[in-house]
C-alpha positions, 0 to 999 in steps of 0.5 A: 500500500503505497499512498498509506499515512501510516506504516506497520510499526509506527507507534500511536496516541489516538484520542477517542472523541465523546459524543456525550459529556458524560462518556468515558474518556478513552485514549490508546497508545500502540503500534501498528500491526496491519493496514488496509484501505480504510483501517489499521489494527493497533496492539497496546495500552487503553488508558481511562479517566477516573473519575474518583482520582480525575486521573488517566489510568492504562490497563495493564493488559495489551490489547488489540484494536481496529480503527477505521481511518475515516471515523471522525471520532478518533484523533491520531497522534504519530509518536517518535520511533524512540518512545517506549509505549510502557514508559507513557503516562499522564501527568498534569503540569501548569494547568497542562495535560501531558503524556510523557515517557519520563526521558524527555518526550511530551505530547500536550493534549490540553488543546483537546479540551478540559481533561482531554 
């Protein structure tokens, strides 16, 4: 697939919109495995609010998902080749969402609103 955005092995951050205020916050950090036309499956980490704590938690299993690449309810980020997907986690710093791997990478994500 010659015109892909995407390669197998490029790692992801995708943010998956809410369509209601009060739907789970839901992201993913992982690495692609497949491509087609209109889709890729990813294997890594799901991360969830938590409402009690207002803090990003991921699950500690991998999982696999499939996202459609016309879905308007996900915001795909491309993570560097360097960042270890195990390392990332969230933190707040001056009133910013971050998501860092604690070796110098940050990816702020406060511009997707509050709480992201």
């Amino acid at each position: 697939m010659s015109d892909a955005v995407l390669a197998v092995g490029e790692k992801v951050h995708v943010v998956t919109r809410r369509a209601f205020p009060e739907d789970v916050r839901r992201h993913f950090v992982g690495t692609v495995q497949a491509i087609s036309d209109g889709a890729i499956k990813l294997e890594g980490y799901a991360f969830v609010l938590r409402g009690a704590t207002n803090e990003y938690e991921r699950r500690p299993e991998k999982r696999v998902r499939v996202l459609s690449l016309s879905d308007t309810g996900s915001i795909i980020n491309v993570l560097p080749e360097s960042v270890h997907l195990e390392d990332l986690a969230y933190e707040f710093a001056s009133g910013r969402l971050l998501m860092t791997d604690g070796a110098g990478y940050e990816l702020e994500l406060t511009e997707f609103g509050p709480g992201a």
